[in-house]
C-alpha positions in Angstrom: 9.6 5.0 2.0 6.6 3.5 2.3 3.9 3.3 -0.1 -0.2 2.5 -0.1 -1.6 2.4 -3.8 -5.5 2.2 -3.8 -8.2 3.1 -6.1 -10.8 6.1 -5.3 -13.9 3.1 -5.6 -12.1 0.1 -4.2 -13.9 -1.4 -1.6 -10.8 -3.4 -0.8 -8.8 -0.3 -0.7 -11.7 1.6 1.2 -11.2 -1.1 3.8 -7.8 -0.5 4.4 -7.4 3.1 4.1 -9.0 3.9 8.3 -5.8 1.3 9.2 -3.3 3.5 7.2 -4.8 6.2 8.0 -4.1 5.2 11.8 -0.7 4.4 11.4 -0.2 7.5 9.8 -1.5 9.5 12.7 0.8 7.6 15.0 3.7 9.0 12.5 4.3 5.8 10.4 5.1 7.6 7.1 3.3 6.3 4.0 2.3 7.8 0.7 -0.6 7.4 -0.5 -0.9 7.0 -4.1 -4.6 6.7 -5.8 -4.0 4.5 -9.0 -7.2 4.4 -10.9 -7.7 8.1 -11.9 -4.3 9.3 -11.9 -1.9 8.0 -14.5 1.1 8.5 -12.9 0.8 7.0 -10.1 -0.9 3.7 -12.0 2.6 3.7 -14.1 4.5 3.8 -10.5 2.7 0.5 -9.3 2.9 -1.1 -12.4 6.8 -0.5 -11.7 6.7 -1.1 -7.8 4.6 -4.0 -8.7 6.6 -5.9 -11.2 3.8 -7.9 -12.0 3.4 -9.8 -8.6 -0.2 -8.6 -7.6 -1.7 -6.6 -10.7 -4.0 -4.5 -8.8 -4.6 -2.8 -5.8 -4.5 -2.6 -2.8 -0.9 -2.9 -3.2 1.3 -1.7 -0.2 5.4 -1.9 -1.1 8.0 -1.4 1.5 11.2 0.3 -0.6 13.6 -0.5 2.0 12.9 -3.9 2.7 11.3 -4.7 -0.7 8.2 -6.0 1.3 5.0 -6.0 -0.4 1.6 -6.9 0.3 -1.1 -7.6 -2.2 -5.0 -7.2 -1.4 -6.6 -6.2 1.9 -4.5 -7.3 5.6 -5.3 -6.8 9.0 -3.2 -4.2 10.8 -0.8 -6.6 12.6 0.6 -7.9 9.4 0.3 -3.9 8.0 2.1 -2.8 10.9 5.0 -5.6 10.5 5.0 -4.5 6.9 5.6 -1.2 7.7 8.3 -1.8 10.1 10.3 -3.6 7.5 9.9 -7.5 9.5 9.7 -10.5 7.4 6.5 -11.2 6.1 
């Protein structure tokens, strides 16, 4: 599974979310998971995270374990997503 965690007033996150939101449409599956107004999902990247980024954006790969931290450009998202080295 594939995961995107982003806060609602990022501008980082704002950034990335018309490239996910791409992929998505071309049936890349990734959950979306808005950190900053819903607990929950701020204690699941705090776990996902492990303390290697400490905010978002945040994508994690749970297959391949592959994470990036901050904004990327869709090249490196889509290698991400695809489970390739990063």
């Amino acid at each position: 599974m594939l995961y995107f965690y982003y806060g609602e007033e990022c501008p980082h996150c704002h950034h990335m979310m018309p490239v996910v939101d791409k992929l998505i449409g071309e049936g890349i599956v990734i959950e979306k998971r808005e950190t900053w107004h819903h607990e929950e999902n701020a204690a699941l990247l705090e776990k996902a995270d492990g303390g290697k980024c400490g905010g978002v954006p945040f994508f994690w790969n749970d297959a391949s374990k592959q994470f990036i931290c901050g904004a990327t450009d869709e090249a490196r998202l889509r290698e991400w997503a695809a489970g390739k080295p990063l």
